[in-house]
N, C-alpha and C positions, 0 to 999 in steps of 0.2 A: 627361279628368279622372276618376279612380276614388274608389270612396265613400271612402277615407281622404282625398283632399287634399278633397270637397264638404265632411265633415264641419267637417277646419280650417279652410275657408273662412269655414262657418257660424257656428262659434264666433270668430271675430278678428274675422267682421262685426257680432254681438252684444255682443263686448266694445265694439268700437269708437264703436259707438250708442250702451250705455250711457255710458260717457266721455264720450260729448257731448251727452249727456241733463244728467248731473250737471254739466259745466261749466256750462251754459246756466241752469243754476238755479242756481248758486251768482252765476254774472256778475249774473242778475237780483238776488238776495238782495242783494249787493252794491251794488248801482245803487239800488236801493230804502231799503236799510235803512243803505246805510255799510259802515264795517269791522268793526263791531262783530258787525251781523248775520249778513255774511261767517264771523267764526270761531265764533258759537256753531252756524251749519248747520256748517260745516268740521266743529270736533269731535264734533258730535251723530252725524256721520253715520258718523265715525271709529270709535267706541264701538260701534253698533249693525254696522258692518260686521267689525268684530273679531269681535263676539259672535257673530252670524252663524254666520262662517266658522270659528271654533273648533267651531260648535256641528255644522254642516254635516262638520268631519272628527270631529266623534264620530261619532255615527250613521254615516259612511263605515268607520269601525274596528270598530265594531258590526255594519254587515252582513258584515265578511269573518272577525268573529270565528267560526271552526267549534265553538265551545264556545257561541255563542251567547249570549254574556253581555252583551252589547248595548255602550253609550256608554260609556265607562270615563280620556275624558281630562280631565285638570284643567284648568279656567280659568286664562286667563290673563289680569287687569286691564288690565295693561301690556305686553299682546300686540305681538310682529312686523308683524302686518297693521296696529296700530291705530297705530303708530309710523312705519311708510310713508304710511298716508293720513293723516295731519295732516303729515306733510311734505310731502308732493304737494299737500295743498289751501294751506301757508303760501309755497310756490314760485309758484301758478297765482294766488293772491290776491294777493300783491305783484306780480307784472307788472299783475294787472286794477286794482287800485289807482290806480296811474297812469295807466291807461287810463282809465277812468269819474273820473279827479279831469279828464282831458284833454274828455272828450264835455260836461261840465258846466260847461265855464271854461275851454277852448280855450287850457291853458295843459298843457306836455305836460315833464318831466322826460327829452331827449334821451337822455344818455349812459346814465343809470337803465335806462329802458325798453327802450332799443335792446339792452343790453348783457343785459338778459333774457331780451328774443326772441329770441337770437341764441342763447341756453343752454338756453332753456326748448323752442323750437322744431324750431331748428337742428341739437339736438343729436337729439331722436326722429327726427327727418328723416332726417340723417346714418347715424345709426344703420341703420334700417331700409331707407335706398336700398344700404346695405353688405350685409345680410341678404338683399336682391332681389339686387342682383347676385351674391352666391355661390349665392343656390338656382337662378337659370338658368344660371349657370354648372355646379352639378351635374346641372342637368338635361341640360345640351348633351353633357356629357361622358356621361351616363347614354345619353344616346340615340347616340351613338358609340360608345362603347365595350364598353355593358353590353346584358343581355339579359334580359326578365322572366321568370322561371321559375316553374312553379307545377308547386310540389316535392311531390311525397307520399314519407313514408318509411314502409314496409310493414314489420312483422315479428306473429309469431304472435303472440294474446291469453295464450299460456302461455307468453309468452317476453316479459315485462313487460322493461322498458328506462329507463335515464336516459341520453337522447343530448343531449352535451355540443353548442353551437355549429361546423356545419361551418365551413369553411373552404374555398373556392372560388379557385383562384389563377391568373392568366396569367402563367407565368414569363417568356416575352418581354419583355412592354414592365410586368411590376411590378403590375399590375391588379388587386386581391386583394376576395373578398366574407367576409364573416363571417356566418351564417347561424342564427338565433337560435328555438329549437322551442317555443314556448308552451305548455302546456293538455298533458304529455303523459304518457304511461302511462296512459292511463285502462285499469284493471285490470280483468276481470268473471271473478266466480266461476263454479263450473261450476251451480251450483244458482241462478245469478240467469240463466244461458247457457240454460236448461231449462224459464223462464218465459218466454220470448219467442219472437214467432212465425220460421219458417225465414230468411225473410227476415232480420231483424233480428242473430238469431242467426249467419249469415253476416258482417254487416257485425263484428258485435263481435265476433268471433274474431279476423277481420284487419285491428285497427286501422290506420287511416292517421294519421301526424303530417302538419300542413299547416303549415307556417310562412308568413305572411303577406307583402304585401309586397316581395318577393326580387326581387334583381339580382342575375346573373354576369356575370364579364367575356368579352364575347366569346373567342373563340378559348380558353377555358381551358384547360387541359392537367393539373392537378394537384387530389385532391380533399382534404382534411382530414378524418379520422374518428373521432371517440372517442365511446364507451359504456358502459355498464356494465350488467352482466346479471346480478341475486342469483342468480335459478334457476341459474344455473352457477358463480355468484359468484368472477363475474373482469371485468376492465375490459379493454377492447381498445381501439387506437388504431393508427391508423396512416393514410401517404399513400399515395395510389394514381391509377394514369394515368385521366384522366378525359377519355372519348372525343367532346368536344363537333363535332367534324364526322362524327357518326352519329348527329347528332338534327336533327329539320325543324324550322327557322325558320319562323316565320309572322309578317308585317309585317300590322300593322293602320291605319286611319288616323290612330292618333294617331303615326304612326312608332317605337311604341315596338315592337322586335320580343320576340317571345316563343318560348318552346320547353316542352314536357311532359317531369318530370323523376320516372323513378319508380325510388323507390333501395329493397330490399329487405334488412334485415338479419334472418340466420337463425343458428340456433344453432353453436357453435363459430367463431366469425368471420368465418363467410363472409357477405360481400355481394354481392347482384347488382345492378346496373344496368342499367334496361329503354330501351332506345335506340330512336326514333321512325323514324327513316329508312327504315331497312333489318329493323326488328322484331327487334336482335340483344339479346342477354342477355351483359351482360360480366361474368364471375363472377369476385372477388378473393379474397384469404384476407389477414385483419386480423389480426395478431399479441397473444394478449396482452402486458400490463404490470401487475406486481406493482405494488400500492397498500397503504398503510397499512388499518388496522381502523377507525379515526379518518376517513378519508376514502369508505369503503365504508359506515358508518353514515352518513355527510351524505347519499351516494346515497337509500340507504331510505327516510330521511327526505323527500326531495327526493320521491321516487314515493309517499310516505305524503301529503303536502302536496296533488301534481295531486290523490290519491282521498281527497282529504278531504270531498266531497260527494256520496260516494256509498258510505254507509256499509258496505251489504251486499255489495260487490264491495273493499272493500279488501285490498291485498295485506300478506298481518298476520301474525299468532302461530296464527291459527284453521287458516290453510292453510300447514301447515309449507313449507320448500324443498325436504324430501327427497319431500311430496306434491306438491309441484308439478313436480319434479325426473318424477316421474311420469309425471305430466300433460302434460311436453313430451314424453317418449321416446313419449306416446301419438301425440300430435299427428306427430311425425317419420313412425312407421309410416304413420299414415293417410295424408299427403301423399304419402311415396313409394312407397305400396302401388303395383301394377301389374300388370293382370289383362291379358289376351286376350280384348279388347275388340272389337266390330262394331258398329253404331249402324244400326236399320231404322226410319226414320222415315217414317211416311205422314200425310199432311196434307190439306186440301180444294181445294190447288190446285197450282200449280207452284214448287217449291221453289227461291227466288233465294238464298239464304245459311244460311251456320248460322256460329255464333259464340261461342266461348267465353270468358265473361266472366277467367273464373281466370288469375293470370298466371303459372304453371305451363305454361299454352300457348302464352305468347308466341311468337310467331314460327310458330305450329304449323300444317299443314296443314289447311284447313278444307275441301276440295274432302268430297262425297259418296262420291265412289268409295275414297275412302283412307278415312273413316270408317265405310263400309259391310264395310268389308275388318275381317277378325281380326287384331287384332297388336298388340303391348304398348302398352295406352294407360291413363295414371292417371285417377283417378275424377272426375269432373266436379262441379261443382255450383251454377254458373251460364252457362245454356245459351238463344243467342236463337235462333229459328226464323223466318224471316222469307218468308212465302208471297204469291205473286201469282195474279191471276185464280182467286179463292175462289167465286167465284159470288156472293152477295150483296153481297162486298165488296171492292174493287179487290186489296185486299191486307191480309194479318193478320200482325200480328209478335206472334209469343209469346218471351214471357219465361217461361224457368222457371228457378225457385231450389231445388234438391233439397238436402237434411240428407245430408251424404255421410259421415258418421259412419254413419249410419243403413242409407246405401246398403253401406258397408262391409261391415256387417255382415250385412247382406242376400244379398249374394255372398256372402260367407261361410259362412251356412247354406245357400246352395244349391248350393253345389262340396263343401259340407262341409271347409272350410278346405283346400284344393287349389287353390292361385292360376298351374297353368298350366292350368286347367281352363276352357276358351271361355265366352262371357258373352255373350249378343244384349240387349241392350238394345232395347225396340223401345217408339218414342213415335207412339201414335194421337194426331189433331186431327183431328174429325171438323169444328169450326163452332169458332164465337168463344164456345160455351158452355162453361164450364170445368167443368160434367160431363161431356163430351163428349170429355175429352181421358184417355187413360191410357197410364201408363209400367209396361210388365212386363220384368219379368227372366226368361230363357230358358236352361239350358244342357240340352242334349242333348234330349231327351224330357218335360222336366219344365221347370214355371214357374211363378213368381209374382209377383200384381200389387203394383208399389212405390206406398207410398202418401204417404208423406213427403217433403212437396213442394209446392210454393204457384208459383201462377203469375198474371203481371197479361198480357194484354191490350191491344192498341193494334190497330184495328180503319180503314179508311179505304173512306170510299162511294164 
């Protein structure tokens, strides 16, 4: 069971307790006082749960106003909710009527009361043994047919996006998911990108979308894709072959299996697809679709809405499209820059892995001897080191996060902008002190130490 079905648990079992908190005092008010006192708790409680719950979705309209103008909805006397519950308490009060006239005088109105229970009952019962049987019904099916995914969609922080609902389909046997992105675009300025630390600043450049919750159908074959991107301001869309037998299934014990889905949209249409099995990258090209101005404005809006709480990073009038337009041609260079690269890393003990977090290297060579070698490699800038037999300590995994904007530029002044000009990289780890560790830059006769760069630590005794 995953925190979304604990949470609805928790809630159906609070409503359902209250429910039988309020029956159980109204039966008593009834039994005690008559019918009389029966409908003045009925209505009393009718009016103050109206009031309530009108008052409870102001204050709810109030927190998600971004103007912040707080509680703004009108009462209603003769409210929806207040009209449900005095019908619910005159339906539960006639059946108990004849019930409590029956415990008092052993004299019981049959066809009356039967004919109540069997509506008033029978029919929640009914109802809801319907509702249990179609949700284990999609559960059964879910666990045949379907697959849990947990999807991240990758594209650059200067390549802001509104991605419509995928579409996930097995054209065989009709299987179809519809896949629905929450919370998304969150946009960061370069000047809010410039106050935070490397780390951070890595993560928000390469937003991840996480859609929640997700099923595909086994065996899928077909994927649905549409977006729309102002920076270049054009909407793309289109299907494409979706290679579900080049990702690794993994069965858990609740039998529901799962698989890691990392879908990448980059500028001018193209998408890539990072596949788990075999570490492939499938690259498509997404066609534009001419749209209205009318429908290109909803977009905007749509990404002005996700950055409506975060006011200094909205994507607005302050950072034109032809500045951002920019701001991606930069971004392009940087990722596909490509020096004559060699990697001399020495550490305090025996070198079991190296690992490049960026997924620019998927699928890439991580052996020492091909990284120790000169030959066209893009610029790094999440790198794990993973050492054994350190002497004080079984083993050290270093993390490091380098600013590769920074590093960029750093080669750059040291080839003096000449990008077939060799580069030695070379990472000291002297211990698990992180003064202890430095990254210089080397071409020919000349070097300098890189300083822009944070690294954590994971240390074992």
């Amino acid at each position: 069971m995953d925190g979304y079905q604990i949470e609805r648990l928790q809630i159906n079992t609070f409503i359902v307790i209250s429910i039988s908190i309020i029956a159980a005092i109204q039966f008593a008010i009834m039994y005690k006082f008559g019918l009389k006192g029966g409908i003045i708790f009925g209505l009393t409680f009718s009016f103050l749960f109206s009031f309530g719950f009108q008052l409870f979705l102001a204050w709810a309209k109030g927190m998600g106003d971004s103007k912040g103008t707080g509680p703004s909805r009108e009462f209603e006397i003769i409210s929806s909710q207040l009209l449900i519950c005095i019908g619910l308490f005159a339906v539960y009060s006639f059946g108990m009527y004849f019930y409590i006239t029956y415990l008092k005088t052993g004299i019981l109105n049959k066809p009356v009361f039967f004919s109540w229970l069997a509506v008033f009952v029978g029919g929640p019962v009914l109802y809801y043994g319907i509702v249990t049987i179609r949700h284990y019904s999609i559960q059964s099916d879910h666990i045949k047919n379907y697959v849990k995914a947990n999807i991240e969609i990758l594209h650059y922080n200067e390549l802001p996006l509104f991605i419509e609902p995928l579409e996930v389909t097995n054209t065989t046997n009709g299987k179809k998911s519809s896949i629905f992105i929450g919370n998304q675009s969150l946009y960061h300025s370069e000047a809010s990108l410039k106050q935070v630390n490397i780390r951070d600043k890595i993560r928000m450049s390469n937003p991840a979308e996480k859609p929640d919750n997700t099923f595909i159908p086994l065996n899928s074959d077909k994927l649905l894709i549409s977006w729309y991107s102002p920076v270049e301001d054009t909407y793309y869309t289109g299907t494409i072959d979706f290679p579900f037998n080049d990702f690794k299934i993994n069965k858990y014990p609740d039998d529901i299996a799962r698989l890691n889905l990392q879908i990448e949209i980059l500028p001018t249409g193209k998408v890539n697809i990072y596949t788990t099995k075999n570490k492939h990258r499938h690259t498509y090209q997404i066609k534009p679709k001419e749209i209205s101005e009318q429908e290109k404005t909803k977009f905007i809006e749509l990404i002005h809405l996700y950055n409506a709480n975060i006011k200094q990073n909205i994507f607005t009038g302050n950072l034109t499209i032809e500045e951002n337009s920019k701001r991606l041609k930069a971004r392009i260079d940087l990722e596909e820059s490509v020096f004559p690269i060699a990697y001399t890393i020495k550490g305090p003990g025996e070198l079991k892995s190296i690992y490049f977090e960026d997924r620019q290297f998927w699928g890439y060579d991580y052996t020492y001897s091909q990284l120790n070698t000169f030959s066209p490699k893009l610029l790094p800038q999440n790198i794990t080191l993973y050492f054994t037999n350190t002497g004080k300590e079984s083993f050290l995994r270093t993390y490091l996060f380098l600013d590769k904007e920074k590093l960029f530029n750093a080669i750059q002044t040291l080839t003096k902008g000449r990008k077939d000009t060799p580069v030695e990289i070379l990472i000291s780890i002297k211990d698990s002190n992180k003064e202890n560790i430095e990254i210089t830059l080397k071409e020919n006769n000349q070097s300098i130490v890189f300083s822009d760069w944070e690294t954590n630590i994971v240390k074992g005794d």
